[in-house]
C-alpha positions as a Markdown table, in Angstrom:
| # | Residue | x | y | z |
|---|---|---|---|---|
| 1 | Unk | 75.4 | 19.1 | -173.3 |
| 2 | Unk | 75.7 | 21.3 | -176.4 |
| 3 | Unk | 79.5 | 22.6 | -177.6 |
| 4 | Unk | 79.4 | 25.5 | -179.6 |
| 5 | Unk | 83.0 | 26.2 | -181.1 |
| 6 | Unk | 83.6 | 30.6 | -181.0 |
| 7 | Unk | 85.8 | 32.1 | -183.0 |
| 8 | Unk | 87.4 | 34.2 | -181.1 |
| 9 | Unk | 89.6 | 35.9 | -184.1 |
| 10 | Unk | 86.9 | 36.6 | -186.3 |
| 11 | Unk | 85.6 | 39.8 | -186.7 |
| 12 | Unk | 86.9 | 43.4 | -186.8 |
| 13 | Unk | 85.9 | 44.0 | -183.3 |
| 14 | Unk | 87.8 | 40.6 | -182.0 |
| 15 | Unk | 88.9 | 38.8 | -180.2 |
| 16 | Unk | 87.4 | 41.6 | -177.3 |
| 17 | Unk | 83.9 | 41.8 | -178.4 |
| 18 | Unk | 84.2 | 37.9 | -179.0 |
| 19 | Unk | 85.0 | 37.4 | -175.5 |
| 20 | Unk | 82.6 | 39.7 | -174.1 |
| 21 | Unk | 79.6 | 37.6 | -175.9 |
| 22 | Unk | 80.7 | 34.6 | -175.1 |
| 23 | Unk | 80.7 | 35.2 | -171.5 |
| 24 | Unk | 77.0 | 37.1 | -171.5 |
| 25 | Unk | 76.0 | 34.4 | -173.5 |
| 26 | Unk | 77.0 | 31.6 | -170.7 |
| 27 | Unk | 75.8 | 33.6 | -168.0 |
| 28 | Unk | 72.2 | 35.0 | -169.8 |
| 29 | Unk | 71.8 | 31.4 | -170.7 |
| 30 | Unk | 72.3 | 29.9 | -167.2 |
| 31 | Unk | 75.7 | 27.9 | -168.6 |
| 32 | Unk | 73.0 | 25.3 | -170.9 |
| 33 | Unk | 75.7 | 24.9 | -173.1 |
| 34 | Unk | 79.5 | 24.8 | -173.3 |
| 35 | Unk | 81.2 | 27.2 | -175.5 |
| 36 | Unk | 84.8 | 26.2 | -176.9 |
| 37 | Unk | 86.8 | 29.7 | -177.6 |
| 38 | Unk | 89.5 | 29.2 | -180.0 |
| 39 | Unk | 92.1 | 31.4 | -181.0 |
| 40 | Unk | 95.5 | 33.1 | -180.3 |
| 41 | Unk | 96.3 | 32.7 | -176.6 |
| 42 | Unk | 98.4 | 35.8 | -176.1 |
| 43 | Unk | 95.6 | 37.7 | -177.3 |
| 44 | Unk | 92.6 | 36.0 | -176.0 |
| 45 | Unk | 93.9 | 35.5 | -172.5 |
| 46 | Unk | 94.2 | 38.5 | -170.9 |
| 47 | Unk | 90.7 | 39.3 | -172.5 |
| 48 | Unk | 89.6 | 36.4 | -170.4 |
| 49 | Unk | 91.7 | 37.4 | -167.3 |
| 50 | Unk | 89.5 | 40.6 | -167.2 |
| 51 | Unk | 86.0 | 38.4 | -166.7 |
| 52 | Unk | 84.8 | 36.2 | -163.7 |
| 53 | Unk | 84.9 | 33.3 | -166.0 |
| 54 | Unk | 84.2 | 30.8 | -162.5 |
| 55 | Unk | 81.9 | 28.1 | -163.3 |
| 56 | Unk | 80.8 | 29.1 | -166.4 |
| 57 | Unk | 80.9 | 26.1 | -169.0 |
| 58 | Unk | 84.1 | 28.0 | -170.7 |
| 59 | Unk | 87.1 | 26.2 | -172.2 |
| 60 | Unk | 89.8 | 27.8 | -174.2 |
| 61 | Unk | 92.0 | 26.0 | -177.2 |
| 62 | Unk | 94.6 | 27.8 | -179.0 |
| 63 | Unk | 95.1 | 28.4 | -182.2 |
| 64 | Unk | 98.3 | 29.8 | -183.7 |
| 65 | Unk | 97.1 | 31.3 | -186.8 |
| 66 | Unk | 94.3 | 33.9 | -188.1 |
| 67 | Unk | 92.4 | 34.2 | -191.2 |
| 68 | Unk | 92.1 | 37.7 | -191.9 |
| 69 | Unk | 89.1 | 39.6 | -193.4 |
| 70 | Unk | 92.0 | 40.5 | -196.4 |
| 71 | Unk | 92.7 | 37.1 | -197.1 |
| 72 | Unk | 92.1 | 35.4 | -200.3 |
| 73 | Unk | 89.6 | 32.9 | -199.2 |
| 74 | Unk | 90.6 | 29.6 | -200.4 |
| 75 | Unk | 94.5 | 30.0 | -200.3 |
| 76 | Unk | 94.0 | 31.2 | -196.8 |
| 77 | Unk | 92.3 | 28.0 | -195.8 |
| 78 | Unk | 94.7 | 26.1 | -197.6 |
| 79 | Unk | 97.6 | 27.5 | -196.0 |
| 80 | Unk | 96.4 | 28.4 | -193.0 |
| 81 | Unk | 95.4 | 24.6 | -191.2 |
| 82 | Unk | 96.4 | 25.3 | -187.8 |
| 83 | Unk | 94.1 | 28.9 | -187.8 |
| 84 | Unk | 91.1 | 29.4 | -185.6 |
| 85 | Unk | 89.0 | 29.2 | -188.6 |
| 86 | Unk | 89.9 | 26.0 | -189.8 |
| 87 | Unk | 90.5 | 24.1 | -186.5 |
| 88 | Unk | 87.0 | 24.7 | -185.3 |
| 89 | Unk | 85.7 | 23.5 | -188.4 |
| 90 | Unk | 87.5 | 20.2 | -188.1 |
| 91 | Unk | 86.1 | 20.1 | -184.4 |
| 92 | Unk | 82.7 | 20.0 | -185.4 |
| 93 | Unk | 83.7 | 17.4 | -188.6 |
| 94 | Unk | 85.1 | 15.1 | -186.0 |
| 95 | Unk | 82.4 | 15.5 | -183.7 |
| 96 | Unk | 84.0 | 17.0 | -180.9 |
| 97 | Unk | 82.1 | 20.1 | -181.0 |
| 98 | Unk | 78.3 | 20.6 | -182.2 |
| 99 | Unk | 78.4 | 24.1 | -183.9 |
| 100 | Unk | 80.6 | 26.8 | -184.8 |
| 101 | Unk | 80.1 | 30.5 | -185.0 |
| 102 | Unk | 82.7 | 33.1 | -186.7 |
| 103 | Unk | 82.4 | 37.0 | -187.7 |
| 104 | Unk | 85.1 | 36.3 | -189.8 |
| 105 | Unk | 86.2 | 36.1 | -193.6 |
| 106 | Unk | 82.8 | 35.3 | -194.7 |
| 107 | Unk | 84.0 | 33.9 | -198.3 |
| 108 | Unk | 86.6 | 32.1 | -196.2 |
| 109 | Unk | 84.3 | 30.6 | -194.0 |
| 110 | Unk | 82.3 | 29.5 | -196.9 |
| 111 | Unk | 85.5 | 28.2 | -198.6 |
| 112 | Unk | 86.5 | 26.3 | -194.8 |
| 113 | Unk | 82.9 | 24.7 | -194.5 |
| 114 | Unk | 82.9 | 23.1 | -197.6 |
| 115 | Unk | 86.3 | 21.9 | -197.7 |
| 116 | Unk | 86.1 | 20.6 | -193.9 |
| 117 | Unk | 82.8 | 19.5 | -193.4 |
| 118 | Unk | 81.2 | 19.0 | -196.9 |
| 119 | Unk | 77.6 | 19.1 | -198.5 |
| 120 | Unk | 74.8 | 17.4 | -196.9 |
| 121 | Unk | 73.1 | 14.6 | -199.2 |
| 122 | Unk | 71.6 | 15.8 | -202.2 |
| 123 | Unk | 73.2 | 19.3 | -201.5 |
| 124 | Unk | 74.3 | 20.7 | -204.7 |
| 125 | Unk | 75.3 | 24.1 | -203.6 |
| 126 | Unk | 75.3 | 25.2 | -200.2 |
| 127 | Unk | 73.8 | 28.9 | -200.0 |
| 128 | Unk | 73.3 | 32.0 | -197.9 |
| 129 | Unk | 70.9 | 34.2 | -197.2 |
| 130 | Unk | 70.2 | 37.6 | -195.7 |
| 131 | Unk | 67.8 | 39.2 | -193.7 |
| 132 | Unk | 65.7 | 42.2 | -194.6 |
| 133 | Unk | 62.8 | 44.2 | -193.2 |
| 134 | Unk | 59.2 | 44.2 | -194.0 |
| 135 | Unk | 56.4 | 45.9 | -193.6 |
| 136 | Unk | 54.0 | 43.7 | -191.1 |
| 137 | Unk | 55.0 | 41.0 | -188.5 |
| 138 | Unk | 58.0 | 38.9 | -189.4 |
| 139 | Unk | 61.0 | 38.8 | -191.9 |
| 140 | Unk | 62.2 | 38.4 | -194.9 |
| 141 | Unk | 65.5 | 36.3 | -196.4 |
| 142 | Unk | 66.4 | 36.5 | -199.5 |
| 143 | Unk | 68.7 | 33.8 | -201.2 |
| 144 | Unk | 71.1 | 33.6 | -202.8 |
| 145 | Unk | 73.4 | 36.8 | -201.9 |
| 146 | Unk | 76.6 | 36.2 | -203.0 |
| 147 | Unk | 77.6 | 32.5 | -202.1 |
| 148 | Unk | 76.7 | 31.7 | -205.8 |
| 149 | Unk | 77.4 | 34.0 | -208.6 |
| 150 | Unk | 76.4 | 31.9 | -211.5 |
| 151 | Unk | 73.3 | 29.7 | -210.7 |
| 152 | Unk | 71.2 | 26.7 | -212.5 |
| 153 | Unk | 68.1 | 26.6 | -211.9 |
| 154 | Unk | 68.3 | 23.5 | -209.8 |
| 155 | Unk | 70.2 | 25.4 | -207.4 |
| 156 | Unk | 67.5 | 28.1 | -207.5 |
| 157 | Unk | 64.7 | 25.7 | -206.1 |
| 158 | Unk | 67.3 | 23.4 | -203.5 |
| 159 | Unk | 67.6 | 27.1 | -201.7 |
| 160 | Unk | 63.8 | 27.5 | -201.3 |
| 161 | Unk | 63.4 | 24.4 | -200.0 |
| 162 | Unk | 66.3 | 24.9 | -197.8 |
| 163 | Unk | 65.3 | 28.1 | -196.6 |
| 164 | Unk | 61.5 | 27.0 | -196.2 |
| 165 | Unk | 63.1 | 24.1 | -194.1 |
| 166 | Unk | 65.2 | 27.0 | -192.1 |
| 167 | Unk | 62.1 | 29.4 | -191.8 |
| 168 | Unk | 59.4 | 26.8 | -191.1 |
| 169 | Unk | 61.3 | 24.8 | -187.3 |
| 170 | Unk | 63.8 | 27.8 | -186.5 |
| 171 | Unk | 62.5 | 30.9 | -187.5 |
| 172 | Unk | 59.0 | 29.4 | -186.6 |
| 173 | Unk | 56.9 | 30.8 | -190.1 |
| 174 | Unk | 54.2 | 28.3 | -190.5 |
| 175 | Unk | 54.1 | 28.6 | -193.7 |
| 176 | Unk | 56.6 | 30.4 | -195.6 |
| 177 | Unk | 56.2 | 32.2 | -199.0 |
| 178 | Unk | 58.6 | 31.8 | -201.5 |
| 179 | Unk | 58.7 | 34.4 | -204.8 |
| 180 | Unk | 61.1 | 34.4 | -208.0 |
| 181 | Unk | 62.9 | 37.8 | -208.2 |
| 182 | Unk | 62.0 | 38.6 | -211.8 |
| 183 | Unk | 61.6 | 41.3 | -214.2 |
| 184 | Unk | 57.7 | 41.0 | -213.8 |
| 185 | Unk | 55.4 | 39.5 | -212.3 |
| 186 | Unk | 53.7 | 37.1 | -215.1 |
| 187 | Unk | 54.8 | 33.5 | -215.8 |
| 188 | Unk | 57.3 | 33.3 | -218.8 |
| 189 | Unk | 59.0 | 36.6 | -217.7 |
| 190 | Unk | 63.0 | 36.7 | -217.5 |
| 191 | Unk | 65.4 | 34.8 | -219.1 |
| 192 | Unk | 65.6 | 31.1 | -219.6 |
| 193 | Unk | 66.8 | 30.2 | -216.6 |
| 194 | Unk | 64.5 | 32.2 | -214.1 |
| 195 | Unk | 61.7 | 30.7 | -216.5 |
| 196 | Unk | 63.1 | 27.2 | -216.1 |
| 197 | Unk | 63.4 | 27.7 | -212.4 |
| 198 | Unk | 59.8 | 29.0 | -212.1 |
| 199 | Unk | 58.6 | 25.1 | -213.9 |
| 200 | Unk | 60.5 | 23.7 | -211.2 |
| 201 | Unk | 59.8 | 26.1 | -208.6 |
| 202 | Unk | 55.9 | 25.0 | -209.3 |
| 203 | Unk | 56.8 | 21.3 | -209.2 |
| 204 | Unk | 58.0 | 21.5 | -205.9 |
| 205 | Unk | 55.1 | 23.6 | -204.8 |
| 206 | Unk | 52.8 | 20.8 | -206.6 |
| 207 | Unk | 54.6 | 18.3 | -204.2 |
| 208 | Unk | 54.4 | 20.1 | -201.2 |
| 209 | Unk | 58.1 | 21.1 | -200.3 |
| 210 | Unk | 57.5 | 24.8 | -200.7 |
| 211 | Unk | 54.5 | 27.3 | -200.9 |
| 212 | Unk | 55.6 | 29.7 | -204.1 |
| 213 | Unk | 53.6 | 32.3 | -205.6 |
| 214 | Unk | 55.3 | 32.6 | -208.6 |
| 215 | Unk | 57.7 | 35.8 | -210.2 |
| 216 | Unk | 57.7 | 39.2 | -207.2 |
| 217 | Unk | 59.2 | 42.3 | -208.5 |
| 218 | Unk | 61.9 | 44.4 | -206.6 |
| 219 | Unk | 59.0 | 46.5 | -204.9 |
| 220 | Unk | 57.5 | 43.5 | -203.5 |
| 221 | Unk | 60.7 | 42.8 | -201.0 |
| 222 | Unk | 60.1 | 45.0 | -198.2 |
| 223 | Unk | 56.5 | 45.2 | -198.9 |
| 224 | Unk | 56.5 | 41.2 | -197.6 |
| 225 | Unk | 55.1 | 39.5 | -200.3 |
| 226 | Unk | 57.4 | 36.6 | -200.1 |
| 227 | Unk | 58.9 | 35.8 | -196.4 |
| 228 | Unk | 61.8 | 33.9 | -198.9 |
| 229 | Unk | 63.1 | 35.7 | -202.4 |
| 230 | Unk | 64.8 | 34.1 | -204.5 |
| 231 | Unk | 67.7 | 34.8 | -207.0 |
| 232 | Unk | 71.1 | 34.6 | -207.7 |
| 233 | Unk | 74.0 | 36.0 | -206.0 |
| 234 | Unk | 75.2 | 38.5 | -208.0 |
| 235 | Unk | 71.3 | 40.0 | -208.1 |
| 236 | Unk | 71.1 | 39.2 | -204.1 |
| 237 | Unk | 74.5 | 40.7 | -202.9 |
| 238 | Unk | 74.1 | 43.3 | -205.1 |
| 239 | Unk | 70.4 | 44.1 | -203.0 |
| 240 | Unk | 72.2 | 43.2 | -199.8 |
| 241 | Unk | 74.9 | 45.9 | -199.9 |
| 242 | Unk | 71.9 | 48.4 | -201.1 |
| 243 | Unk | 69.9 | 47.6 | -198.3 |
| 244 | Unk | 72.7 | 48.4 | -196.0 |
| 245 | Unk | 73.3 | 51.6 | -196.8 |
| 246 | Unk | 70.0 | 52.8 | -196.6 |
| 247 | Unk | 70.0 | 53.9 | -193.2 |
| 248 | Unk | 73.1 | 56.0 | -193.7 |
| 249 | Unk | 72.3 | 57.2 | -196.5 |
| 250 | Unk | 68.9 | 58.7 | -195.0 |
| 251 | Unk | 70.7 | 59.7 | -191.8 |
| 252 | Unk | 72.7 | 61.6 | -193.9 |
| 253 | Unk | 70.1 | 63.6 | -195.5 |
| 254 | Unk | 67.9 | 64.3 | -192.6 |
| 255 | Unk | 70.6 | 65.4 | -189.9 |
| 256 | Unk | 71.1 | 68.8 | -192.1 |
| 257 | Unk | 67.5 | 68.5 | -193.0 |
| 258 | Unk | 66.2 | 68.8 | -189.1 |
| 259 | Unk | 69.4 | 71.1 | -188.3 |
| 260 | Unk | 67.8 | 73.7 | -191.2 |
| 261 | Unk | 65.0 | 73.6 | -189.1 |
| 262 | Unk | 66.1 | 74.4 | -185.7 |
| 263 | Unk | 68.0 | 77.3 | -187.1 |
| 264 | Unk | 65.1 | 78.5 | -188.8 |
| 265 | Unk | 62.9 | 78.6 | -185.7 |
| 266 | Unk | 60.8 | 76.2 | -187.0 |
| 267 | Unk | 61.6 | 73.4 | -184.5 |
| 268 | Unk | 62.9 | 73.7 | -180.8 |
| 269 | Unk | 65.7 | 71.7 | -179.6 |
| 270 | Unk | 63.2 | 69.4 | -177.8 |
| 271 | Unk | 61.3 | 68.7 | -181.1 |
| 272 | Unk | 64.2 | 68.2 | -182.7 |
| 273 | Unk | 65.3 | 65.6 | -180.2 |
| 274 | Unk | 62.1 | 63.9 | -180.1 |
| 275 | Unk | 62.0 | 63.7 | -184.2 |
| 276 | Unk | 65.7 | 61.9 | -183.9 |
| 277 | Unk | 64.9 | 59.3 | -182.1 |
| 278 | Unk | 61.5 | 58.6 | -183.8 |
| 279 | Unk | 63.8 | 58.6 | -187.0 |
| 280 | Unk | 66.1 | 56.6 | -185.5 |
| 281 | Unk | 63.5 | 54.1 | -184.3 |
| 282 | Unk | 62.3 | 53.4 | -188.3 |
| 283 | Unk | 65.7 | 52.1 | -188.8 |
| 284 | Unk | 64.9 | 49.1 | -186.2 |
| 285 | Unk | 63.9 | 46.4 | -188.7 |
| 286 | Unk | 66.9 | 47.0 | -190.1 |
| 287 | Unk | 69.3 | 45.9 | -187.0 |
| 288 | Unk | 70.7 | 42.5 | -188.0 |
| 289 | Unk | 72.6 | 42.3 | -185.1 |
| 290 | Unk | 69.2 | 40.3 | -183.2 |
| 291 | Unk | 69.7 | 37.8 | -185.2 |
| 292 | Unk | 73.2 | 38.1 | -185.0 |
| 293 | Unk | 74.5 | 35.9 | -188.4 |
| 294 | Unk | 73.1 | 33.7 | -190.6 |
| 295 | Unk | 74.1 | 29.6 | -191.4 |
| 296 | Unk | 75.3 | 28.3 | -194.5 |
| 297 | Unk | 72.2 | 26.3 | -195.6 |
| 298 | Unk | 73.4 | 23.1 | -197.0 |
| 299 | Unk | 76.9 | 22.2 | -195.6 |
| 300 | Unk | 76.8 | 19.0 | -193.3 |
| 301 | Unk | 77.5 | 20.9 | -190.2 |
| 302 | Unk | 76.6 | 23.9 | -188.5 |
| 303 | Unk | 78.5 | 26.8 | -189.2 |
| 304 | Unk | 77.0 | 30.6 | -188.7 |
| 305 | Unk | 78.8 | 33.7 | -189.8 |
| 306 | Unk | 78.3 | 37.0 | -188.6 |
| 307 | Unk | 78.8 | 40.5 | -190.0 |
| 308 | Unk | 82.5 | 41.5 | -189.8 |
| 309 | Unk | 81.7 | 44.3 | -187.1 |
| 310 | Unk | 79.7 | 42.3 | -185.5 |
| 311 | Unk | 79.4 | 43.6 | -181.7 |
| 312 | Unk | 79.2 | 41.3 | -178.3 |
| 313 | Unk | 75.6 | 41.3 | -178.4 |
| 314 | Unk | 76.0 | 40.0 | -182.3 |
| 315 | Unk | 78.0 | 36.8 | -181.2 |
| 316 | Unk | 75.8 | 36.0 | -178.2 |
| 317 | Unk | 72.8 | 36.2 | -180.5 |
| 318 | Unk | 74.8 | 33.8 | -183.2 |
| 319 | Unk | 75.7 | 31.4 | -180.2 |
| 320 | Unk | 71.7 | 31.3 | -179.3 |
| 321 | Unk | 71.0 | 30.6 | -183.0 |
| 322 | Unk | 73.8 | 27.9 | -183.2 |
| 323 | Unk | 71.9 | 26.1 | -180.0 |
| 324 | Unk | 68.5 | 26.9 | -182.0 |
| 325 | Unk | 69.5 | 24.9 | -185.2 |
| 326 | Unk | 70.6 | 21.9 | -183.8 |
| 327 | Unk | 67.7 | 21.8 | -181.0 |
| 328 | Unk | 65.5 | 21.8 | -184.7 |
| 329 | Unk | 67.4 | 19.1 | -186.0 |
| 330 | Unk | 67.9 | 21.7 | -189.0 |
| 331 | Unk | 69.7 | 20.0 | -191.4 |
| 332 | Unk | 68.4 | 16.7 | -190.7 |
| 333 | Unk | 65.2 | 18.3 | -191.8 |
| 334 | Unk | 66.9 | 19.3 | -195.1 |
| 335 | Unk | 68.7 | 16.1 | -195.9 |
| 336 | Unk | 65.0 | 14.5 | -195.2 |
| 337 | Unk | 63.6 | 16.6 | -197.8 |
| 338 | Unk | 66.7 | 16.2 | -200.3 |
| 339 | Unk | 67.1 | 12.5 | -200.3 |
């Protein structure tokens, strides 16, 4: 049986909503796995205490200390050994456990995975990507977005093939697209490096490890010309924390804007209500929290971080992916294609 490793001090909604997706994860899931909760017993216990926990595949370790979302990442995994973080980490280096899954520190988590469990083979950075709506069926993830500020372009075409090796046995694409995030669309666009990545970006299409379609402008990311984009992480962070405030941002502006309306007489309250929640509807692509996190690609375990307010349903969703990636023999998949 499966052991997924839960952190249950990560996140700013923990350790309660940690708790409360474990447990509809055991019991959705008809206890097919074990889940290892680790974290401060005085604060995770009484959490527990409030759930019929009987004969679900639980266990409970404790871990003294936290790594908090305003920690300098690697200091804090440095000092902090005997942290929630940390320990599950080591449980999954050691093979005592199979997975784990955090809302945590996200750098930190980064920092921990690399320091505890390593690269896999032939892994010269390990990345992570983000989810983003498109218009169509599917997704799309763009890589790098913020795990590597300064890339070569080696490191550019190891997270394609990653990612194509993610998208193509977990997410189930058949055939993943990959595009260059460029400054146009025509070959010998960009700087040197996005040029020299597009040569090798070709070879490895020319080979067979990837399907890419060569340079995709910034309009061509939720259109879905590419189900994998591809850039650096200063460019993909910074398209990441745009992306998430679109929803606001438009919530913002059409609240007054259907309020004007009502007053005016120009829509009834029932209107009004029935506009809301087709507006609110639009914004469903957008809900990461289906997906729950995402995996460092490239580190030789499996390790999934979530969004720090990540809510119960989140960390049950993370705890189905976890179980996901090693029924796909993920990484083995990427190592395969590495070595």
């Amino acid at each position: 049986m499966l052991t997924i490793v839960v952190d249950a001090m990560g996140g700013d909604n923990a350790p309660a909503c940690v708790v409360d997706g474990v447990v509809e994860a055991l019991r959705e899931s008809s206890n097919r796995f074990e889940i290892l909760l680790i974290g401060q017993d005085e604060k995770v216990a009484p959490l527990l205490r409030q759930h019929d926990t009987a004969g679900l595949n639980l266990r409970f370790m404790h871990a003294p200390e936290v790594v908090t979302m305003e920690d300098v990442p690697a200091t804090a995994v440095k000092a902090k050994q005997e942290s929630s973080l940390v320990l599950g980490l080591k449980l999954c280096k050691s093979k005592e456990a199979d997975a784990f899954v955090s809302a945590g520190n996200t750098g930190a988590m980064m920092a921990a995975s690399l320091f505890v469990l390593g690269r896999l083979p032939g892994v010269l950075r390990p990345t992570i990507y983000a989810y983003f709506p498109r218009l169509g069926e599917g997704l799309t993830n763009i890589v790098d977005v913020g795990a590597n500020v300064d890339c070569k372009p080696e490191n550019l075409v190891q997270f394609a093939e990653m990612l194509t090796i993610y998208q193509r046995y977990a997410a189930k694409i058949d055939n993943p697209v990959v595009g260059l995030l460029n400054i146009g669309e025509e070959e010998g666009k960009g700087p040197d490096y996005l040029k020299q990545a597009w040569n090798l970006l070709q070879e490895a299409h020319g080979q067979g490890k990837i399907n890419f379609i060569g340079n995709i402008e910034g309009h061509d990311i939720l259109a879905g010309k590419a189900t994998i984009v591809v850039c650096d992480g200063l460019v993909g962070n910074t398209i990441l924390k745009f992306g998430e405030s679109i929803p606001h941002f438009l919530g913002a502006l059409f609240k007054p804007a259907l309020e004007k309306l009502v007053m005016a007489g120009k829509l009834d309250q029932n209107s009004a209500a029935l506009a809301g929640q087709a507006f609110k509807g639009i914004f469903e692509p957008f809900d990461v929290e289906k997906f729950g996190g995402v995996p460092f690609l490239g580190v030789d375990g499996i390790s999934i971080v979530g969004h720090g307010r990540s809510s119960s349903r989140a960390i049950k969703n993370m705890i189905y992916m976890a179980e996901h990636m090693i029924e796909q023999r993920v990484n083995e998949r990427i190592a395969e294609m590495l070595s």
